[in-house]
C-alpha positions as CSV (number, residue, x, y, z in Angstrom):
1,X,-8.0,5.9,65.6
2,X,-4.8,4.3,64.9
3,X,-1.0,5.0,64.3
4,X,2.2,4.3,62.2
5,X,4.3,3.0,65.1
6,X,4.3,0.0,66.9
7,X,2.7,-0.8,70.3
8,X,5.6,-0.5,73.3
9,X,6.9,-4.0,73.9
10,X,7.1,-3.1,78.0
11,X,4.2,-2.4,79.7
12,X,4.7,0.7,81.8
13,X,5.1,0.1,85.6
14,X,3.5,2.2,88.1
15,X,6.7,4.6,88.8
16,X,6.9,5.1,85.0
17,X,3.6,6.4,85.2
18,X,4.1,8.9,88.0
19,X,7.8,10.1,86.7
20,X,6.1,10.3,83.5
21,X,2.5,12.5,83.9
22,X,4.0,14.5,87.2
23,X,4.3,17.9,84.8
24,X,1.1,17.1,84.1
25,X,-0.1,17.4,87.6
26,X,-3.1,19.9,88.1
27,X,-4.2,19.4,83.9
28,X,-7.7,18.7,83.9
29,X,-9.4,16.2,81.7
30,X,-12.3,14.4,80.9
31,X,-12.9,11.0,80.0
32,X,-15.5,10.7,77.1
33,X,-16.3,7.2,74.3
34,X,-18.1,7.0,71.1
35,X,-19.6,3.2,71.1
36,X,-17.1,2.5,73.5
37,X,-14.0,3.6,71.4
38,X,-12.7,5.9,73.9
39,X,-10.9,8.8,75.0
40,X,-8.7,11.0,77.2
41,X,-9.9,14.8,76.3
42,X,-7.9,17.7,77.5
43,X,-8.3,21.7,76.5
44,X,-5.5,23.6,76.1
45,X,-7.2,26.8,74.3
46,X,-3.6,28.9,75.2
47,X,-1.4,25.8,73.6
48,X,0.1,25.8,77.1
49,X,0.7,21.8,77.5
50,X,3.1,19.7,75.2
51,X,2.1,16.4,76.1
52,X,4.7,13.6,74.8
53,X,3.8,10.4,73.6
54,X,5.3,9.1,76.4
55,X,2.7,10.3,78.6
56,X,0.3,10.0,76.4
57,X,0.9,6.1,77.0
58,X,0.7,6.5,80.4
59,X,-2.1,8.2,80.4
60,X,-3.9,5.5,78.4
61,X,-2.9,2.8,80.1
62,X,-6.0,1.3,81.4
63,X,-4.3,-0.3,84.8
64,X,-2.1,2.5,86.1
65,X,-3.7,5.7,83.9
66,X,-6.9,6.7,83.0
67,X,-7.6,4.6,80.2
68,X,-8.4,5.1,76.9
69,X,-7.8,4.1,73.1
70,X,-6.2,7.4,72.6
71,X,-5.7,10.8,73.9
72,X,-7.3,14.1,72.1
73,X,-5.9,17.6,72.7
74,X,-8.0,20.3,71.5
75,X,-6.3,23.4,70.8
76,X,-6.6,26.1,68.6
77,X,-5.5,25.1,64.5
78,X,-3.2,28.7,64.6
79,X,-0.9,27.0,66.6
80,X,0.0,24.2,64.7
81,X,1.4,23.8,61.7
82,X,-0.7,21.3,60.1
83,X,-3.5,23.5,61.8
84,X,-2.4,26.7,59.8
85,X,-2.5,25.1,56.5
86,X,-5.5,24.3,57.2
87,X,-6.6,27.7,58.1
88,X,-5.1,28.6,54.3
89,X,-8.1,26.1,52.9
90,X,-10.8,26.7,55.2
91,X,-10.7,29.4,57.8
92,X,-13.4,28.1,59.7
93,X,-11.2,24.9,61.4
94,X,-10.7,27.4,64.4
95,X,-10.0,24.1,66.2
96,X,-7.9,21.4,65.8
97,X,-8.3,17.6,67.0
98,X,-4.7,16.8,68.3
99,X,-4.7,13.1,68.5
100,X,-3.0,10.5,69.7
101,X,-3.5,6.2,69.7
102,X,-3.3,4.8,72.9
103,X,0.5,3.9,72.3
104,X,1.5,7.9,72.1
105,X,1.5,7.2,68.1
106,X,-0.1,9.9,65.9
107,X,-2.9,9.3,64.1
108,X,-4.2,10.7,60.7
109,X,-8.0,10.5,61.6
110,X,-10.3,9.1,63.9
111,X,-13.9,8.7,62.7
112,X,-15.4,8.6,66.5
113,X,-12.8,10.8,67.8
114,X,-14.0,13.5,66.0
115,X,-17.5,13.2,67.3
116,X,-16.4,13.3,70.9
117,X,-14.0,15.9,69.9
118,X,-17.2,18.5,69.1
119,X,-19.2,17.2,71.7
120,X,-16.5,17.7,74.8
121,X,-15.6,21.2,73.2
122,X,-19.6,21.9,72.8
123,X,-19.5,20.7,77.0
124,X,-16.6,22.9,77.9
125,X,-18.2,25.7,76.3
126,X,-15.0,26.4,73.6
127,X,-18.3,26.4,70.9
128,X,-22.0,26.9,70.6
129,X,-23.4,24.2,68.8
130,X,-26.7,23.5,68.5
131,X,-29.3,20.7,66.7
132,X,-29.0,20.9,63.1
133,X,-25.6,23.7,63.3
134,X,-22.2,22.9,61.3
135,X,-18.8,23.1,63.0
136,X,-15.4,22.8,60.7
137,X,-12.7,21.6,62.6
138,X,-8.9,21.0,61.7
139,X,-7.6,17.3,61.3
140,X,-4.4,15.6,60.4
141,X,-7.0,13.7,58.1
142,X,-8.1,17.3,56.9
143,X,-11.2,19.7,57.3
144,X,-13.9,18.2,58.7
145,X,-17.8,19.0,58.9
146,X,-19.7,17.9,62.0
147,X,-23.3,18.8,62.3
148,X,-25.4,18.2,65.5
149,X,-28.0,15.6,65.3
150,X,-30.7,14.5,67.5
151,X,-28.7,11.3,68.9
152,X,-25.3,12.4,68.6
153,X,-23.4,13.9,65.5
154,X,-22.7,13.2,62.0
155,X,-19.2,13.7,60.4
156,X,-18.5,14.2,57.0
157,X,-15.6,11.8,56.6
158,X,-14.5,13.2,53.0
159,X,-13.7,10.8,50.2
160,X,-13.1,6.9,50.5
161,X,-10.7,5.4,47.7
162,X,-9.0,2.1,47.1
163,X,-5.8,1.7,48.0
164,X,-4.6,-0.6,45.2
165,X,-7.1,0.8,42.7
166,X,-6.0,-1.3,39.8
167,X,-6.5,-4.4,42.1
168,X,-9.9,-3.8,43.5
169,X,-11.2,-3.0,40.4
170,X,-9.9,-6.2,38.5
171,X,-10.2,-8.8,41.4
172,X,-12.6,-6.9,44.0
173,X,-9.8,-8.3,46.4
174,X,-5.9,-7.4,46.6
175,X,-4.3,-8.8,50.4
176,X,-4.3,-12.2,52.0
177,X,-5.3,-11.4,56.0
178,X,-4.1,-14.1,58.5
179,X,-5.4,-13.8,61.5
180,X,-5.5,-16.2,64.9
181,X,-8.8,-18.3,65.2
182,X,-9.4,-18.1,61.4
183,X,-8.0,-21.6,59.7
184,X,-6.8,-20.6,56.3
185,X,-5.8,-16.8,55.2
186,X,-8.9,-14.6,54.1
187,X,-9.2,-12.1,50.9
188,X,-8.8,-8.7,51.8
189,X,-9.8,-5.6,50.3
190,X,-7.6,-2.2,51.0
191,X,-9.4,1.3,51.8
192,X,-8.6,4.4,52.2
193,X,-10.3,6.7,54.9
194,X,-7.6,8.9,55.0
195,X,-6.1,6.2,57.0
196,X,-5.6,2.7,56.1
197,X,-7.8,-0.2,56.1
198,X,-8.1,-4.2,55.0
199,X,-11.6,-5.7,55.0
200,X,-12.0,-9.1,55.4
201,X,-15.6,-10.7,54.9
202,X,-16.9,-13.7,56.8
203,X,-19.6,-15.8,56.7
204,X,-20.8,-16.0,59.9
205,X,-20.8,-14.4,63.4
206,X,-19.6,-17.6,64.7
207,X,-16.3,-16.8,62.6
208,X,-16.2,-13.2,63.8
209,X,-16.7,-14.8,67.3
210,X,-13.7,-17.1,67.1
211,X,-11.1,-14.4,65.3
212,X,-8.8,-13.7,67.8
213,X,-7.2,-10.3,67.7
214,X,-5.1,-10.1,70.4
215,X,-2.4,-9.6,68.0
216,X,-1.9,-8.1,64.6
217,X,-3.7,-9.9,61.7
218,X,-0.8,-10.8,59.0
219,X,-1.9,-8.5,56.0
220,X,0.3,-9.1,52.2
221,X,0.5,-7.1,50.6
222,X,0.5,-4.6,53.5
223,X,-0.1,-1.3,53.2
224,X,3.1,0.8,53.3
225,X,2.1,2.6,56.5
226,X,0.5,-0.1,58.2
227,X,-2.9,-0.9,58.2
228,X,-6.2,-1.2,60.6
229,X,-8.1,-4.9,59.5
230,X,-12.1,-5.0,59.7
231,X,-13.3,-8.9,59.7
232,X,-17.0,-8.3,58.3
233,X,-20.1,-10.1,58.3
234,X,-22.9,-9.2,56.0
235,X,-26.6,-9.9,57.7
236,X,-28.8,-11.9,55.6
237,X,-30.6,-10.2,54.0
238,X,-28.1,-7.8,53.3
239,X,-30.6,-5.2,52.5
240,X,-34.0,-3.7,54.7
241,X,-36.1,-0.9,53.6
242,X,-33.0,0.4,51.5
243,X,-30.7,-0.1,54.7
244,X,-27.7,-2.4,54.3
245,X,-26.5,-3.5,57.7
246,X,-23.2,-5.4,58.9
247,X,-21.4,-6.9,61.9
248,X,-17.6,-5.7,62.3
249,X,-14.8,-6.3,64.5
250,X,-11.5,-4.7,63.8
251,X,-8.2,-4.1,65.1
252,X,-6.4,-0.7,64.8
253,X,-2.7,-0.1,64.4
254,X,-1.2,1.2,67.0
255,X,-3.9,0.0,69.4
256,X,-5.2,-3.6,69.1
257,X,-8.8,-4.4,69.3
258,X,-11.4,-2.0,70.0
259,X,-14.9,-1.2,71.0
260,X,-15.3,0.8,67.7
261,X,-13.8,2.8,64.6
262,X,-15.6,5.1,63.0
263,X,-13.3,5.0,59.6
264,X,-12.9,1.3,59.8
265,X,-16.7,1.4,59.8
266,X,-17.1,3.6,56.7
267,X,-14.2,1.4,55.5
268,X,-16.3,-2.3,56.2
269,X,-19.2,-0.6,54.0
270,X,-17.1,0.5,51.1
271,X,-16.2,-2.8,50.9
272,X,-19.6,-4.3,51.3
273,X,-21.0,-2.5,48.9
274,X,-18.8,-2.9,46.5
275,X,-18.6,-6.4,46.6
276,X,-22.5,-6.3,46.4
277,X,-22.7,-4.4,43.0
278,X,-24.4,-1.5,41.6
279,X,-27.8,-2.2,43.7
280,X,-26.6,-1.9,46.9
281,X,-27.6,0.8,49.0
282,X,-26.2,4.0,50.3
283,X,-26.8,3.8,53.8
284,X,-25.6,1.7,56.0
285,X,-25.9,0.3,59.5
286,X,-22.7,-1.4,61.0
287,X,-22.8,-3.3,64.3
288,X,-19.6,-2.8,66.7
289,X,-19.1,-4.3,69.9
290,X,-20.1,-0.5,71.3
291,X,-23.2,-0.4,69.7
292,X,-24.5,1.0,66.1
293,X,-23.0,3.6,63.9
294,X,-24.5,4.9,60.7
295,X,-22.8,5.4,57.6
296,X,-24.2,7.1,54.5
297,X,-22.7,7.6,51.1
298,X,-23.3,10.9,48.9
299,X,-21.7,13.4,46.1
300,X,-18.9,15.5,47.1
301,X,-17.2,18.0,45.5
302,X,-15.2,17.9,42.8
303,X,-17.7,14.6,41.5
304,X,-15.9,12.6,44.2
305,X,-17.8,10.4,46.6
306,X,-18.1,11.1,50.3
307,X,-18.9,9.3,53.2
308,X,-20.9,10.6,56.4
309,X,-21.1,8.9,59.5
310,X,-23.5,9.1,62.2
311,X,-23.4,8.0,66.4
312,X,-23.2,9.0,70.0
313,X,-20.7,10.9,71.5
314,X,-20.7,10.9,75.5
315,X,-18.6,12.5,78.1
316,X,-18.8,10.1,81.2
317,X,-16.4,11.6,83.6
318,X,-13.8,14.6,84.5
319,X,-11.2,15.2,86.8
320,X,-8.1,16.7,87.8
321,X,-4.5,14.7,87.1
322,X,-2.7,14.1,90.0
């Protein structure tokens, strides 16, 4: 998850809060988190509930709302417009994931999101999905595919690329990342997931310990929409039993730091692996502060390389806004 705009400068007060979520009153929602990266979830099959990002901040805010890293509306993809474009490509995306950072910012993609977004529509009973079963849904990030797995779900991410191609390729590194706790400015790498992304490697977890990210990191070049920054630390060795695995902390635009992010995950390992070289594996475990998500590299259509990526999705409470 993450946005293009910046994070209100005034915290919202109590009043805000109830002038600003009372046309929401009687909405239910539930409350659900992928490795702790988590989320407001509301169903509005009918399209019946413009929710602005206004209250959409409010409803986040984790003192005087419900709390969450972002809000996600699912709604039918007819009834959008980047939904019924969509629909032109791939019929299927019946649903849409409306989503929302934590600021009221949109958001092009949310790797975790998406996996909470099947599960709480599989829990509500808008689809029948069952182990092993496929369900397309509609994305500002695009179609995605999510199949239903024994722990959770797995999300086919569609292709990674470099941002500054020419860059990467020539110097596997094109941004200086600055960032509070970290004494000199780190190389940075730039991926795409759809959204943006600068991954810093570390040496050691006592670095990714003492990075502070209560602020932005300082990223230059920075990417012209912003960008998320993963600070990554390879474990040694690198590679078990054709498993790389890797320790990540990050810090999402529109947000600040969070439990987890799914793209910034698949982001950390396209990194990783490229800095590794042609031996290094295709799958890959990456360590968040909300536990372990898979990631997986295979062939995609049109010869391009895709990503998968793998974890829980939980729905932990739900309720009725007052």
């Amino acid at each position: 998850m993450d946005a293009n705009a910046a994070v209100p400068t005034r915290r919202p007060s109590a009043a805000d809060t109830t002038n600003a979520t009372s046309s929401l009153a009687g909405l239910a929602f539930s409350k659900g988190h992928g490795t702790g990266n988590d989320f407001v979830l509301i169903a509005d099959p009918g399209d019946a509930h413009e929710i602005t990002a206004e209250q959409v901040a409010q409803l986040c805010n984790r003192h005087t709302g419900i709390g969450g890293d972002g809000l996600i509306r699912a709604v039918p993809s007819r009834f959008l417009p980047e939904g019924r474009a969509l629909l032109d490509v791939d019929p299927a995306a019946e649903w849409f994931m409306d989503y929302r950072n934590g600021d009221g910012s949109l958001s092009e993609m949310c790797g975790n999101g998406v996996r909470v977004f099947v599960h709480f529509l599989s829990e509500q009973g808008l689809v029948d999905l069952g182990p092993g079963e496929v369900l397309t849904i509609g994305t500002r990030g695009g179609v995605k595919k999510v199949v239903r797995t024994a722990n959770g779900y797995a999300v086919d991410m569609g292709p990674w690329e470099f941002i500054f191609p020419e860059e990467a390729t020539s110097k596997a590194m094109d941004a200086l990342v600055s960032a509070d706790g970290l004494e000199v400015a780190r190389p940075g790498l730039s991926v795409s997931m759809g959204n943006p992304h600068t991954v810093v490697a570390l040496a050691e977890l006592s670095e990714l310990s003492a990075t502070q990210l209560f602020k932005a990191p300082v990223v230059d070049p920075k990417p012209v929409n912003g960008t998320n920054v993963e600070f990554v630390v390879p474990a040694e060795p690198l590679v078990e039993d054709g498993v790389g695995t890797i320790t990540m902390r990050v810090h999402e635009r529109g947000v600040g730091e969070t439990q987890s992010c799914g793209t910034g995950a698949c982001a950390a390992a396209v990194a990783i692996r490229h800095w590794a070289g042609s031996t290094a594996p295709n799958d890959w475990h990456v360590k968040v502060p909300g536990g372990v998500v898979g990631v997986k590299f295979f062939p995609g259509a049109g010869g391009r390389e895709h990503v998968e990526l793998s974890g829980p999705a939980v729905i932990v409470a739900s309720g009725t806004l007052s």
